[in-house]
N, C-alpha and C positions, 0 to 999 in steps of 0.2 A: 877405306873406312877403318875406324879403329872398334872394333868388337869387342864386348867385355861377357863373355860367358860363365856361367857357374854353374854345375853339377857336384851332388855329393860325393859320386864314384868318380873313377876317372883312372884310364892305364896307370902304373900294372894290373890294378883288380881288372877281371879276365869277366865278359858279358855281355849281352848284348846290347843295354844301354849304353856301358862303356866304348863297346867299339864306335855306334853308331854317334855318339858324340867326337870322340877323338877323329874318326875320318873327317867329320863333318868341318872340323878346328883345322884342319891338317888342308885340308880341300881348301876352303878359303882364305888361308895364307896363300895357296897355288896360285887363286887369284888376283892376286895383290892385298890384301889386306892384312890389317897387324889384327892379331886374335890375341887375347889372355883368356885364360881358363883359373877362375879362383875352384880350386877343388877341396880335398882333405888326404889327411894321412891315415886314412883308414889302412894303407900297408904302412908302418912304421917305420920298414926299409926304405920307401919312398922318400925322396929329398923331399924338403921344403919348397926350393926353389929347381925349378930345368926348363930347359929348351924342349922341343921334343918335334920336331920335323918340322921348326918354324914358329911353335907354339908357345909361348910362355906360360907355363904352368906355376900356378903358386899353391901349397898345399898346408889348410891350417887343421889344426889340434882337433880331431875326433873322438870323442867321447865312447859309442855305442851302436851296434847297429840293429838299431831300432828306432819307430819313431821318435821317442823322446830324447835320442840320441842325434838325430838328424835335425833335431830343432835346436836343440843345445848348440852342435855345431852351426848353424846358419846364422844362427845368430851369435855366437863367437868370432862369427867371420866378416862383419860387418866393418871393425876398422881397419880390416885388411881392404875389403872392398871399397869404402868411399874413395879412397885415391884412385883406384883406378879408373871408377866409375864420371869422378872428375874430369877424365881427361879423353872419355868416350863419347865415340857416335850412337853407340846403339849398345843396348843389355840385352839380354837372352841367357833367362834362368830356364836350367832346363830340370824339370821336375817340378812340383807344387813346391815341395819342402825347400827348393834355392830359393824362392823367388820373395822373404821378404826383404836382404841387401837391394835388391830392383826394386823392389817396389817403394823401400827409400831415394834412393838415389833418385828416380824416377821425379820423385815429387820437391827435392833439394833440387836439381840442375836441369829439370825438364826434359831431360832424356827419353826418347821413345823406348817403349820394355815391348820382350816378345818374350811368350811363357811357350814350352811344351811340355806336355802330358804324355808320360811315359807310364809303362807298368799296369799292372794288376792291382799295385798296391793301392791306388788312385781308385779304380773301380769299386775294393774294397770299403776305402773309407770313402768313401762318395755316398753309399749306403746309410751312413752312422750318421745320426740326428745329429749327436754333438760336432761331429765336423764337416757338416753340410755348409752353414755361416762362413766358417775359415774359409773353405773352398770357394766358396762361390765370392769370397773380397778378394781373394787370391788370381780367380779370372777376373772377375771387373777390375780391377789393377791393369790388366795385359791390355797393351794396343794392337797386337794381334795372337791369338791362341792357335796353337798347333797342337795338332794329337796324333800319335804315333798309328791309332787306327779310328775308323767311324767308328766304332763304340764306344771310345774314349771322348769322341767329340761329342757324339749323340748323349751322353751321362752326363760333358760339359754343360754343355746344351739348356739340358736338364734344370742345371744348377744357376744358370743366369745364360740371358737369348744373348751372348756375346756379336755382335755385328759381322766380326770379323773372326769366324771358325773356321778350319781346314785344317783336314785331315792327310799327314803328308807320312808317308811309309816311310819308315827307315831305310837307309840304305845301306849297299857294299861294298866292299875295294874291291872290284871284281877284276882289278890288277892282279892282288894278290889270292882271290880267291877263284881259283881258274882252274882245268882238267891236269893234273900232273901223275904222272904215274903213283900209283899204290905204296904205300911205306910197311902195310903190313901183310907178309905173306900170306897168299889164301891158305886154306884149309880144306883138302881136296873130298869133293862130293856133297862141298858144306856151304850155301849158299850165305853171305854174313847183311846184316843186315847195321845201322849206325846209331846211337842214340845219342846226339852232344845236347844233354841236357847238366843241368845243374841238381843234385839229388836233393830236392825239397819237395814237400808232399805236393804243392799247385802245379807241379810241372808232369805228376802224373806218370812216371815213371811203374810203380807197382801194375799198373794195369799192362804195361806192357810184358812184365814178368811173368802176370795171370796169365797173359794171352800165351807166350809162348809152348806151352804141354799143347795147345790146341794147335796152333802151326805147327810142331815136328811131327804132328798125327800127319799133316798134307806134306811135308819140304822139310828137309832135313838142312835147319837154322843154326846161327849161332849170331850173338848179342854183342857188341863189344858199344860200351858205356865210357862217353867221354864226358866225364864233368866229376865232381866232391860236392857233398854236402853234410846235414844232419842225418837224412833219410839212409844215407851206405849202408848201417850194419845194420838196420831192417830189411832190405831189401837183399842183402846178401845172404840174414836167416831165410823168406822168404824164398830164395832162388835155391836155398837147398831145400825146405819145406817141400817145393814142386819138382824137387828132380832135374832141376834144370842149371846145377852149377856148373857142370859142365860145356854148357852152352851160352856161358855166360860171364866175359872178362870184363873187369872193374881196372880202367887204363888211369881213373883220377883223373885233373888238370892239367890241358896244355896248352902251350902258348900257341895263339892263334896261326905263326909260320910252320906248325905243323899239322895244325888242321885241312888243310888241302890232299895231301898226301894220306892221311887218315878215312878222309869223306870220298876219297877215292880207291880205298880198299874195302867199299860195301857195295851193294846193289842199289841199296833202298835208304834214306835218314827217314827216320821216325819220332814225331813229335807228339806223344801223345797228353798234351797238358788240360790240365782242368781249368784253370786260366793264361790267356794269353794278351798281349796286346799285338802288336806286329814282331812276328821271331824273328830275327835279327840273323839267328845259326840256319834257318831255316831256307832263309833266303844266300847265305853261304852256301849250304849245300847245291842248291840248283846251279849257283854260280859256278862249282866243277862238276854239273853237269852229272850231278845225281837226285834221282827222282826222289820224291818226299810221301811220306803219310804221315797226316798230320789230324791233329781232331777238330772237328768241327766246333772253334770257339773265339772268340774275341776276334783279333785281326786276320787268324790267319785262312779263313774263306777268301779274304781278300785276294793272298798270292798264292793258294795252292787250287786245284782245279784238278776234274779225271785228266787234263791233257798233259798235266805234268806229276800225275803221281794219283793219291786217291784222299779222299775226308772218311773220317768215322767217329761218332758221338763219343764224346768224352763219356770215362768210368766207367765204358764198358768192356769188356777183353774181348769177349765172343765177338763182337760186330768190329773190333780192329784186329781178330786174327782172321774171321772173313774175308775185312778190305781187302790188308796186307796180302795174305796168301793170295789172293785172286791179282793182286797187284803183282806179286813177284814171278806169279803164270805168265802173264800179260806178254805177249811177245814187242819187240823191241823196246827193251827198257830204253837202249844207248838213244836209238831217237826220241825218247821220251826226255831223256835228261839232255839232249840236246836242246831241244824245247826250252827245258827249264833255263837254261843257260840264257840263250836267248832273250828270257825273259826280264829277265835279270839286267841284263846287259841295257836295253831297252828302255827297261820303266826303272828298275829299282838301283842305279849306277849312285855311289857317294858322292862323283863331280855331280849329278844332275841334280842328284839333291843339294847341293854346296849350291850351283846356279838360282836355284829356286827360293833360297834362303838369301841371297846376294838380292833375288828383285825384291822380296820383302821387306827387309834395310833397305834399298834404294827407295821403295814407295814412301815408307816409313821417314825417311829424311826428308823427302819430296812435301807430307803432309799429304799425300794425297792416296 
């Protein structure tokens, strides 16, 4: 089949929607099929045009990142799209804001469209009267809707009873995201715990910070923080506000080949977000077989569980330095993050989602 894909993001930018698309591109050229990916130049560095393990990536003019930025671009990007869309089996905008190039194309050459719903951001504006309408022409558009977690689909849902919902978890390269030895030396008598978040206030980061004066009361911790954002130099006045800069290193952005060796220098990854759809990093961690705390919100009750790590309400510190600390007591972590592994491997594999998305197009071309 020939696949014509569009996401706003798209590698280098470094994320979870980015990975879980580009493995997905990457997986189904494995299979045989030709993929293009219409994306943008939100890194400027980024070519226009590459290859990228099979992929053909095109990448047009980005304005902003923001909504009105993401519509600017989409629909900039529509005479880049009709050629290729001409000469496709199947479309699959992924996100709302790709999907109105599909939903042209769609109605020119009869092409079957599949939309997925990613993000918090979705959940957000799902809420707002004014783009409740957009949203829901934007699913009745789709011949089949995908959502990164049930609550993303159950808000679809909401929005128009689409026939054809499911809720399909992002997936891993749990090739490359596998047990590999530690890249950063411990710190003796100091238990480290991981946080590969992006520092934006939804991802909930500050409360981990709060919580920390309560856990070195029980275990003597230390923080090490993989991600940049806006929120850094709050949360770095903040970590010395509490006393706890010292237990607490700001590593910034890094490319995913060395997040294995990083998630393998903590005990625990900690996700404590105020919104989530399906964690993408989250599900990375298990996959080198390190156990997760994570808060109880959006997707990720889905993939975390006491048997592979522990939940705790979001925005609160007291009840995730509770978890956490009772978590990091917990005797056998290594078989706990075995587990997680496991699991991963199992349900959450990029080929198996690549498979799943292959019957979807197939059905899809079938008409049936």
């Amino acid at each position: 089949m020939k696949i014509l894909q569009q996401c706003i993001y798209f590698p280098p930018e470094v994320g979870g929607l980015e990975s879980h698309v580009y493995y997905l591109c990457r997986d189904l050229t494995r299979l045989g099929h030709e993929v293009t990916m219409i994306s943008s130049r939100s890194k400027p560095e980024a070519p226009a045009r590459e290859e990228m393990e099979g992929v053909q990536v095109v990448r047009t003019w980005f304005p902003a990142r923001n909504p009105a930025g993401w519509i600017v671009h989409t629909l900039n990007s529509i005479p880049t799209y009709l050629p290729y869309a001409r000469q496709a089996d199947i479309l699959h905008a992924q996100t709302f804001a790709s999907a109105p190039p599909a939903m042209l194309a769609k109605r020119r050459y009869g092409l079957p469209m599949v939309l997925t719903l990613h993000t918090s951001h979705f959940l957000r504006l799902a809420r707002k009267p004014a783009w409740q309408p957009v949203l829901r022409r934007i699913i009745r558009a789709a011949d089949w809707l995908l959502a990164a977690s049930e609550e993303i689909r159950d808000v679809a849902l909401g929005l128009h009873p689409h026939p054809r919902a499911e809720a399909l978890t992002n997936g891993v390269d749990t090739d490359l995201f596998h047990p590999v030895p530690p890249t950063l030396p411990p710190t003796p008598g100091v238990t480290r715990i991981i946080v590969p978040r992006r520092l934006f206030q939804k991802n909930g980061v500050e409360y981990l910070m709060r919580a920390l004066p309560l856990i070195r009361r029980a275990l003597p911790v230390e923080a090490v923080l993989v991600g940049d954002g806006p929120e850094r130099p709050r949360l770095e006045a903040l970590a010395r506000e509490l006393g706890v800069s010292e237990s607490v290193r700001f590593l910034g952005t890094r490319p995913n080949r060395e997040m294995p060796g990083l998630l393998a220098s903590a005990a625990v990854a900690v996700f404590p977000s105020l919104l989530e759809a399906t964690s993408v990093a989250a599900l990375e961690a298990m996959s080198c077989r390190v156990p997760v705390a994570a808060s109880r919100v959006g997707g990720l009750p889905q993939i975390v569980d006491e048997t592979v790590g522990t939940l705790f309400e979001p925005a609160d510190p007291e009840g995730l330095a509770a978890a956490l600390t009772a978590l990091l007591r917990r005797p056998g972590l290594q078989a706990i993050g075995e587990l997680a592994r496991n699991r991963v491997v199992t349900q959450w594999s990029s080929m198996r989602l690549a498979r799943r998305h292959e019957e979807i197009y197939q059905s899809l071309r079938r008409g049936t």
